[in-house]
C-alpha positions as a printed Julia matrix, in Angstrom:
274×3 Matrix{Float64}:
 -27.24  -25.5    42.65
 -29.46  -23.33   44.31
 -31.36  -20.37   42.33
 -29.65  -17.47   44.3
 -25.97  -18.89   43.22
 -26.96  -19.61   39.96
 -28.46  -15.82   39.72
 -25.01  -14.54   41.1
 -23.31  -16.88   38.81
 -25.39  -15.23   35.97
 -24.95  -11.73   37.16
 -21.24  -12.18   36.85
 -21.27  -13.88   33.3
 -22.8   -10.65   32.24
 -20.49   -8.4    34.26
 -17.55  -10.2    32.35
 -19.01  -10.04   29.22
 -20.5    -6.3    29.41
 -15.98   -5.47   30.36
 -15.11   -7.18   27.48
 -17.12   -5.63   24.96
 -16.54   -2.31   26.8
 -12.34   -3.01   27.01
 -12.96   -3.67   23.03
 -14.66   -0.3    22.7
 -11.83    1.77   24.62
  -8.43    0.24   22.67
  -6.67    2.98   22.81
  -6.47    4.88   19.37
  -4.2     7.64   18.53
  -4.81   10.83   16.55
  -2.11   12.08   14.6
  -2.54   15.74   13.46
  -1.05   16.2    10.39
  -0.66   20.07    9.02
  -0.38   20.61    5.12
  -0.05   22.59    2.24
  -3.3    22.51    0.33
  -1.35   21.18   -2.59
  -1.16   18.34   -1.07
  -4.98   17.44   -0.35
  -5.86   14.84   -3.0
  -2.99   12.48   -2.54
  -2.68   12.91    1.35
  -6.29   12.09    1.81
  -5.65    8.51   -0.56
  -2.64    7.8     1.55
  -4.68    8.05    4.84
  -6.52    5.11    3.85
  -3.44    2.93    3.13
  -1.78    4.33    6.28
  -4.6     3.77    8.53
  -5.21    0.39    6.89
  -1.33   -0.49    7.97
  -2.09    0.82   11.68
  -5.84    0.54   12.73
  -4.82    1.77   16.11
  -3.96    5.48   14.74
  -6.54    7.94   13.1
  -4.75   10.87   10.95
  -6.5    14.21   11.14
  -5.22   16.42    8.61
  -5.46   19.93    8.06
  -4.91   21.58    4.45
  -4.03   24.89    3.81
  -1.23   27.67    2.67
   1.47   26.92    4.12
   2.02   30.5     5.67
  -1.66   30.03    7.59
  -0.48   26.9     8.84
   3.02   28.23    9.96
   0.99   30.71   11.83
  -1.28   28.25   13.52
   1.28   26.45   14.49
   3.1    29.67   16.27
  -0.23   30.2    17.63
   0.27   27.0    19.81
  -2.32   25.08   17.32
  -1.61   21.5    18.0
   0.19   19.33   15.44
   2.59   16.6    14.94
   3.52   16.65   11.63
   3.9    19.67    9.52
   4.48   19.57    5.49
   4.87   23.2     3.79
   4.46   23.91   -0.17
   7.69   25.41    0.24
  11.68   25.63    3.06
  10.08   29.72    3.73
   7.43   28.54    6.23
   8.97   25.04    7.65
  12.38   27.62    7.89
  10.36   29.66   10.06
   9.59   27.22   12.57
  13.22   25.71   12.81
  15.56   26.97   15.1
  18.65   25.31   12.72
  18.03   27.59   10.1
  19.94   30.81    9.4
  19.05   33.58   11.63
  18.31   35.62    8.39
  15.26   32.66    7.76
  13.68   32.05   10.93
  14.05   35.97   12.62
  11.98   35.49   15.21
  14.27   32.78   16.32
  10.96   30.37   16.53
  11.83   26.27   17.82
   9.31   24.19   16.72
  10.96   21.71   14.78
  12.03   18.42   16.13
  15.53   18.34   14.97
  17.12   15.15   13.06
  13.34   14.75   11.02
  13.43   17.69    8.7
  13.53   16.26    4.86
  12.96   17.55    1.54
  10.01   15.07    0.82
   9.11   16.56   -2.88
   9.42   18.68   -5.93
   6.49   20.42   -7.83
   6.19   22.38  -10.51
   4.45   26.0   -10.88
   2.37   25.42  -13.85
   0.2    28.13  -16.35
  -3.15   26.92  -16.43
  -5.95   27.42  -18.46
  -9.88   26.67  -18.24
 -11.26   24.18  -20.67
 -10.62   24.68  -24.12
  -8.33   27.92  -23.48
 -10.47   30.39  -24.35
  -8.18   32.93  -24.89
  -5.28   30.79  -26.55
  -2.6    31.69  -23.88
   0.42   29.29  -24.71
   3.26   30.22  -22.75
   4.44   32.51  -20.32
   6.58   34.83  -22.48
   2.61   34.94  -24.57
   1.35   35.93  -21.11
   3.7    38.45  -20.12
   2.84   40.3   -23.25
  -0.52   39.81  -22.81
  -0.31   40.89  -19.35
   1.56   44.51  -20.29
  -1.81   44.92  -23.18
  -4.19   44.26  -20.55
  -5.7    42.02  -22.19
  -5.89   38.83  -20.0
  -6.96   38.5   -16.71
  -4.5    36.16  -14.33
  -4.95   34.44  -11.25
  -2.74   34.12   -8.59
  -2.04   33.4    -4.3
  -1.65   36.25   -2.33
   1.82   37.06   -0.82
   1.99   34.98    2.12
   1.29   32.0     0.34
   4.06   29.88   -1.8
   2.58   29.57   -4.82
   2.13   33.36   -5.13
   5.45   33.6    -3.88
   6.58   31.6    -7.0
   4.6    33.85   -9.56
   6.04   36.71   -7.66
   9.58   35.85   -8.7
   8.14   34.9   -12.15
   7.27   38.54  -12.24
  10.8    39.86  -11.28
  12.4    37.29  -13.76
  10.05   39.23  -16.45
  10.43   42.64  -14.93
   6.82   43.04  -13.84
   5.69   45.2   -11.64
   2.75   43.73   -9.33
   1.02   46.34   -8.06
   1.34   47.8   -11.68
  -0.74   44.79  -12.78
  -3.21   44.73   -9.85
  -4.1    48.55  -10.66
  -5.03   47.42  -13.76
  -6.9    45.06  -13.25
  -5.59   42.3   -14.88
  -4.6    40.1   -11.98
  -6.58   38.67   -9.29
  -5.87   36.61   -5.83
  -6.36   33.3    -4.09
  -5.86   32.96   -0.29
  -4.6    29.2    -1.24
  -3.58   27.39   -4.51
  -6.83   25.62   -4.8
  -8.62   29.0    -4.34
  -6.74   29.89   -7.25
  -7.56   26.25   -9.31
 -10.84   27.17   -9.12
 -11.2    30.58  -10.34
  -9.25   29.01  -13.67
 -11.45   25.99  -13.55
 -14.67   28.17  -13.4
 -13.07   30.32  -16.37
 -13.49   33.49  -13.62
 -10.13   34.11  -14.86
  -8.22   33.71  -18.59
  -5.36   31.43  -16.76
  -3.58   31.17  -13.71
  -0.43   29.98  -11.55
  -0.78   27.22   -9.8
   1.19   23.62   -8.66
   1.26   20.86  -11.67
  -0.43   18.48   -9.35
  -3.19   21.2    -8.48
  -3.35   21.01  -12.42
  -3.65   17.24  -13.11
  -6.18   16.81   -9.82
  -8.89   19.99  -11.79
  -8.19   18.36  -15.17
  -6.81   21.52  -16.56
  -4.75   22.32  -19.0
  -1.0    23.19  -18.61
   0.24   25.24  -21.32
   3.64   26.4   -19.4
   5.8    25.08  -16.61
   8.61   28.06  -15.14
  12.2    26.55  -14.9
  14.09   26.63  -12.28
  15.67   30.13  -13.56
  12.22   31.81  -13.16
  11.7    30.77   -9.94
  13.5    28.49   -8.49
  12.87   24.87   -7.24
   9.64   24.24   -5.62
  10.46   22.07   -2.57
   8.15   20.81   -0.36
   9.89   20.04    3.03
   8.68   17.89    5.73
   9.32   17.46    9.55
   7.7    16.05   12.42
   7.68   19.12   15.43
   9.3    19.03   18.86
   5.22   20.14   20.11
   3.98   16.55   19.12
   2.76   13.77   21.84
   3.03   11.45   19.56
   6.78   11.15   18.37
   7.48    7.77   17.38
   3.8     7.56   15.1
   4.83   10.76   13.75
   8.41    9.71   12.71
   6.91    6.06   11.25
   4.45    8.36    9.51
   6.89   10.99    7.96
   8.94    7.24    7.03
   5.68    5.96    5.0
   5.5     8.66    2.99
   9.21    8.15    1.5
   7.94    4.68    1.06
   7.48    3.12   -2.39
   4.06    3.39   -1.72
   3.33    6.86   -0.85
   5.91    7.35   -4.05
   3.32    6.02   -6.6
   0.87    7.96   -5.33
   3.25   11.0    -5.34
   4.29   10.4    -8.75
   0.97    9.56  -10.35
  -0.07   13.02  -10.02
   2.79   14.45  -10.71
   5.14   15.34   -8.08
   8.86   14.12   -8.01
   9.83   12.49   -4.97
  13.41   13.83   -3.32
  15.31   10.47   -2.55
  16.42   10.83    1.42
C-alpha cells in the first residue's frame, strides 16, 4: 500500500471517528419547562433527579413561584409546558372549560383532557423556633391580633396562600386593612417569602403551606379546616402552548406515580387519587 492511500485511508478513519463522537454530542435532548407554585420547590427539585434518571434524553427546567406571577407569565406568552398552581384560581384562569365567572377574560391555554387535581395542602400557623411569643392556635391569634400585640406574616393578595389567610380573616370577621394600619401584619410576594420572615423570627408567626412548614423545620401550632378556608388544591395540567406534548403528558403521569407519591407524602402533602 502506497503512503498517499494509506494517508487517505487515515484521514478518513479520523473523519469517521471525529462524526461519531460529534453525532454522540448532538443526541437530541429535550427541555421540558415546567411552571410551579413555590410550594412546591423542595420536592419538585428531588423528583427531577428520579425523572431525569428514568429519561436521560429530557432535561426539566422548572420555574417556582406564586402561582398568580406564573399565571401571568404564562398570559404574557412565557413559554411552558407544564403548569402546576398552589391553588384551581390561577390554573381556572388559563382554561377555557371553566365557568365564564372563573376565567373572565375568556383565556385558552390549557390543553384540555390533562387538567387534574394532583394534591392537597394544608395552610398551617407557624412559629419561629421556640415560639417566642407562645401563639397556640388561631382563635389565640385572632385575639392577639385585635390587642396588637403580635405581629403576623402573610402573601399578598394575588398569591394563594394569602388568599387562604384572607378567608381565614372573613371566617373570624377581620378586617385586613384594619390590621395592616396597625401594624400588626406584614407581606410576602410568595409563601417562601413568607417562611422566611417566620424562620428569621422578623415576625411572631405566620401563614403558610404545611409542607413550606416541615421543609424550614418550623413549628406548626394550627392547621385551618376546611370551614375556614376551604380545601387547598393544587391542580395540574399540561398547556395547549407546549412543543413537547407527549413528554409533558408522561411527565404530569410520573408525578401520580407511586413514586412521586412518597415524595409527596413525606413532606406532607396528600396526594388526590386520579
Amino acid at each position: 500500500m502506497s503512503k498517499r492511500l494509506t494517508r487517505i485511508l487515515c484521514v478518513i478513519c479520523a473523519l469517521m471517528l471525529c462524526t461519531g463522537v460529534g453525532l454522540a454530542q448532538t443526541a437530541p435532548q429535550t427541555e421540558l419547562i415546567v411552571f410551579a407554585a413555590a410550594s412546591m420547590t423542595e420536592t419538585l427539585s428531588q423528583l427531577k433527579a428520579v425523572y431525569e434518571a428514568e429519561h436521560p434524553d429530557v432535561t426539566i427546567v422548572y420555574n417556582f413561584d406564586s402561582s398568580g406571577t406564573l399565571k401571568t407569565q404564562i398570559e404574557s406568552g412565557a413559554e411552558c409546558d407544564v403548569f402546576i398552581s398552589a391553588a384551581p384560581k390561577q390554573m381556572n384562569q388559563l382554561d377555557a372549560a371553566a365557568k365564564p365567572e372563573a376565567n373572565p377574560a375568556g383565556l385558552d391555554f390549557v390543553l384540555q383532557g390533562t387538567r387534574v387535581n394532583l394534591l392537597e395542602n394544608k395552610v398551617a400557623l407557624a412559629v419561629p423556633e421556640g415560639n417566642p411569643k407562645g401563639i397556640e392556635s388561631y382563635d389565640d391569634l385572632v385575639e392577639r391580633l385585635k390587642a396588637g400585640t403580635v405581629l403576623l406574616a402573610m402573601g399578598n393578595s394575588d398569591v394563594p396562600v394569602g388568599q387562604y389567610t384572607q378567608k381565614i380573616f372573613a371566617f373570624y370577621g377581620l378586617d385586613e386593612a384594619e390590621l395592616a394600619q396597625k401594624g400588626v401584619i406584614t407581606y410576602g410576594s410568595n409563601v417562601k417569602e413568607v417562611t422566611t420572615q417566620v424562620s428569621e423570627a422578623a415576625v411572631d408567626c405566620g401563614v403558610i403551606y404545611g409542607t413550606d412548614a416541615y421543609s424550614a423545620k418550623l413549628t406548626v401550632v394550627d392547621t385551618a379546616t376546611a370551614e375556614m378556608c376551604g380545601q387547598v388544591i393544587y391542580p395540574a395540567a399540561v398547556l395547549n402552548i407546549t412543543r413537547n406534548e407527549e413528554i409533558a403528558k408522561d411527565y404530569l403521569s410520573f408525578l401520580t406515580s407511586d413514586a412521586a407519591r412518597a415524595v409527596f407524602e413525606a413532606v406532607g402533602f396528600s396526594p388526590i387519587p386520579q
